[in-house]
N, C-alpha and C positions, 0 to 999 in steps of 0.2 A: 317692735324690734324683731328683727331674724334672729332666730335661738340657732339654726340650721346649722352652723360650723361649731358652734361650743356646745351642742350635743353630739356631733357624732365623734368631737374632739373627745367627750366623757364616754363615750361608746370603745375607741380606740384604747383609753385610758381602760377600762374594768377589762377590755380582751387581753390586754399585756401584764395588767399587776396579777388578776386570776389565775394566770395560768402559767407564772413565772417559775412555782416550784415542779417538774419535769416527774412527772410517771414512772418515769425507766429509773427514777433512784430510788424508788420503793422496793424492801423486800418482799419477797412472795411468800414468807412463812407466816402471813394473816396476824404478827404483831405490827404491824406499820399504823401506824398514827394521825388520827385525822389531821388534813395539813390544817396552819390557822389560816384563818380569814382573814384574807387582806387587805379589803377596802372600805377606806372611808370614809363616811360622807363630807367630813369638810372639805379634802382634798375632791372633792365628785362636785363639792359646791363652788369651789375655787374656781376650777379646770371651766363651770360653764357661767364663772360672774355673775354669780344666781345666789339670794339669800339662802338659807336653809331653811326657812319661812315660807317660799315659791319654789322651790327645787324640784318637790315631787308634784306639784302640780303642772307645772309648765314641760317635765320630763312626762310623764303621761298622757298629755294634753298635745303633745309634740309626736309622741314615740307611737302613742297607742296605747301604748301598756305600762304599767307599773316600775317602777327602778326594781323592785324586789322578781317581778316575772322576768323581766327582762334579764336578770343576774342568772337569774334559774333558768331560762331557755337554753344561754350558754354553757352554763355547766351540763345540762343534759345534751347537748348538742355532744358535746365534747366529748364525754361518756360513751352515748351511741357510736361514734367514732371508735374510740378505743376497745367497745366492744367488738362492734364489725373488723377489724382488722390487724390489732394488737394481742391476740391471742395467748401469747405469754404472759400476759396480766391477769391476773384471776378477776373476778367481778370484785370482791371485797376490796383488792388493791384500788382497783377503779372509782368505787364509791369515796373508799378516803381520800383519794387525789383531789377529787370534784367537791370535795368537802361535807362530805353528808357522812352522820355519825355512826351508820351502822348500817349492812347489807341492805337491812329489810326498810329505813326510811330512805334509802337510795331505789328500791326494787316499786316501794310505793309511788316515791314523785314519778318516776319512771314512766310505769304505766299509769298514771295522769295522762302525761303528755305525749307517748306516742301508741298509747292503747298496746302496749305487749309489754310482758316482762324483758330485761336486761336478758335471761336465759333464751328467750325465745327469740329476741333481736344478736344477738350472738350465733344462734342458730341458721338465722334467714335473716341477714341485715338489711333485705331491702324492706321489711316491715315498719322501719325510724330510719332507713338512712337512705338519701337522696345522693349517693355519688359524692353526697356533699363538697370538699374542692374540686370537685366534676362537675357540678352541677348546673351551669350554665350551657355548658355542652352536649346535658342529658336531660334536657327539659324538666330538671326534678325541682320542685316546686317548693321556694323558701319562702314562711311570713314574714313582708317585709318589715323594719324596724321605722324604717322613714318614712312617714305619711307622704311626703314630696319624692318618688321616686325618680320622677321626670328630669327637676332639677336637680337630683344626685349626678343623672349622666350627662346632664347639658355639664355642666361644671367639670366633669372629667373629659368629653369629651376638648371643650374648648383649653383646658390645659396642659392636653397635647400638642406637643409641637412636631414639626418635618426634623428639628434639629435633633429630636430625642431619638432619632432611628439611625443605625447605622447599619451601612452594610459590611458584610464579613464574605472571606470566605470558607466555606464549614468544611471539615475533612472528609474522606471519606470514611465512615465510625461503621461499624459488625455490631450490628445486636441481637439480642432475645425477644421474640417479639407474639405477641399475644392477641389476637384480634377479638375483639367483642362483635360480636355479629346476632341483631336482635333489639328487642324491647330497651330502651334505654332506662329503664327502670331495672331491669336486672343486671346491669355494668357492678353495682358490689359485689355479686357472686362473683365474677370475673376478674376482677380487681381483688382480692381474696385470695383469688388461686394464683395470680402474678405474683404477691406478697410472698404467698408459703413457698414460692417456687425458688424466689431469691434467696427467701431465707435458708431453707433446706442446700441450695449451694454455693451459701458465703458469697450471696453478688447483690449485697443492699446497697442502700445510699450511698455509704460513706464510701464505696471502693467501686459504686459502679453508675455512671451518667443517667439520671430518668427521663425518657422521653415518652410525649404520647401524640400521635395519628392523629390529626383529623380528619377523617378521610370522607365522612359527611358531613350537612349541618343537619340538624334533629328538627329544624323547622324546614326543612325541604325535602324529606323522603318519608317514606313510610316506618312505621317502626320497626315491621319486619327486617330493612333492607338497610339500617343505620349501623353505622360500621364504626368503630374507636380503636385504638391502636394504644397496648401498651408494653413500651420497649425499656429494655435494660442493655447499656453498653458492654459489651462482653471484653474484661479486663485481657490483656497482655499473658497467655499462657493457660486462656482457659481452657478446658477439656471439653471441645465442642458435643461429644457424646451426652454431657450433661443438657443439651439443650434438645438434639434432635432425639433423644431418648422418652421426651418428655410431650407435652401435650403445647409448649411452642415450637417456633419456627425460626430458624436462623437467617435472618434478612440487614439489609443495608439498609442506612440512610446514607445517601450516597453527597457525593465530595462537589459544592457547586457552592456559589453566591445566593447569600440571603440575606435580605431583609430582618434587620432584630430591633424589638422592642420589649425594653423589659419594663416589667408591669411588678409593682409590689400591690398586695391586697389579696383578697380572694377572687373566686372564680364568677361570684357575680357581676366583678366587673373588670373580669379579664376579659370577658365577651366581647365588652364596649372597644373595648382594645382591638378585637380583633377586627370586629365591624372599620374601626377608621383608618385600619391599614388599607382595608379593601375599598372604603367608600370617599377617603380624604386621598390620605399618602399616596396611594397607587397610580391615580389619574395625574396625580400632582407632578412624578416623579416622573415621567416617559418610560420607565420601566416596565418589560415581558412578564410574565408565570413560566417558571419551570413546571412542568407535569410532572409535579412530585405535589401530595398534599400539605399546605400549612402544616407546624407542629411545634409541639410545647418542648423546654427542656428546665425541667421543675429542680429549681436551687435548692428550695427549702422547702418543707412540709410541717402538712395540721398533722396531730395535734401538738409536736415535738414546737414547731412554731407558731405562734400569736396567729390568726388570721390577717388582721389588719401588717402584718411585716414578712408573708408569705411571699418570696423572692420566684421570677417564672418569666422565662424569656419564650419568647415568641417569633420564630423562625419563619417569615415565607419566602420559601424559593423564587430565585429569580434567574432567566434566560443572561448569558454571556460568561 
């Protein structure tokens, strides 16, 4: 029997129940409460038609690893996240979120698994953190969960269809716009100072469009010379001084037909996505390239969203 769909269905299942109670409603005066523990195992045996009897053997024996590593990868995953870029969480807040009962067995599993403390991966994120929802685009290196990775993207691939794209035409949109230029291992430093920048002038998510450049692939240049692009739509009445004062750049994505394909998941396999715009759709279609590069325009975000329900539309310009 193929287990391959009713595990990564239990995979999907622990990323969404996990991580259902949201970070940001924790207080920050270090009484917040470890969250409870949400899952389990009947419903983890249900979801994959599997006894409780064979469940963790056929989960390990499939996965690689453990049900209990595997629980634990994600909550430190998620963690590392919230430490690298969520900096109004204190570390304590973070550990209770993720479910670990106190600083110091949050600070241990910790560094288990990515060899630094929480303090020092908050310091310098790129020590545990791979760009992480960047990460396909920044060659940063995930252990896979699916022994069959081949057939993860045949399967994605082939249930792509020409009818799931449509073309629009995009406005012409003013952004704030940030270029990474360098090592794609150090895109979190850079992604970091984009974050603080929004934050410090009231232009986050909720009030302001995210986009990001791709203006290389990280498998065709050098690392020196890879280039990412990360833009914030500059709202109705901004005080453009607050941009050119600052260490971005005031630029356009300019007003033309594109190519959209929205992708729900993460960035491991928005890749695949991007690959079959260029390698299927493209040829398929008779359609030009505008000289403008492909680009993301990210709905929803880790860790505020599940990964497996992470919303990301995929823009390629197109001539007429």
């Amino acid at each position: 029997m193929n287990f391959h769909h009713q595990l990564q269905q239990v995979m999907l299942h622990i990323d969404k129940v996990l991580f259902a109670n949201e970070c940001n409603q924790l207080t920050e005066t270090h009484n917040s409460k470890v969250a409870e523990y949400p899952l389990s195992l009947a419903a983890l045996c249900n979801i994959a038609c599997l006894s409780r009897f064979h469940f963790h053997r056929v989960f390990k024996a499939q996965i690689g690893i453990t049900l209990n590593q595997y629980v634990l990868k994600q909550r430190l995953s998620r963690a590392a996240y919230q430490l690298a870029y969520r900096d109004h969480l204190s570390i304590l807040d973070i550990a209770l979120d993720n479910y670990f009962d106190s600083a110091e067995s949050f600070s241990r599993a910790f560094k288990r698994q990515f060899a630094c403390t929480p303090s020092q991966c908050r310091h310098d994120p790129a020590k545990c953190v791979s760009s992480h929802t960047l990460n396909n685009f920044t060659n940063g290196k995930e252990e896979p969960f699916m022994v069959n990775t081949t057939q993860t993207e045949e399967v994605l691939i082939d249930q792509t269809l020409p009818s799931d794209v449509s073309i629009v035409d995009f406005p012409d949109t003013q952004v704030a716009l940030l270029i990474h230029q360098g090592d794609p291992q150090h895109l979190p430093s850079t992604l970091r100072r984009f974050i603080a920048w929004r934050k410090d002038n009231k232009c986050g998510p909720k009030v302001s469009a995210t986009f990001n450049l791709l203006f290389d692939d990280p498998e065709s240049c050098q690392p020196q010379d890879y280039r990412f692009g990360l833009a914030a739509e500059l709202p109705a009445g901004f005080n453009l001084a607050q941009v050119t004062n600052s260490d971005l750049t005031l630029s356009t994505i300019p007003a033309g037909r594109c190519a959209v394909l929205r992708h729900q998941g993460d960035d491991n396999t928005l890749g695949q996505k991007v690959d079959w715009l260029y390698q299927h759709w493209l040829s398929q279609s008779g359609e030009q390239l505008r000289d403008f590069p492909i680009y993301l325009h990210r709905i929803s975000f880790y860790p505020e969203t599940p990964q497996s329900e992470l919303i990301t539309d995929i823009y390629l310009p197109l001539e007429g």
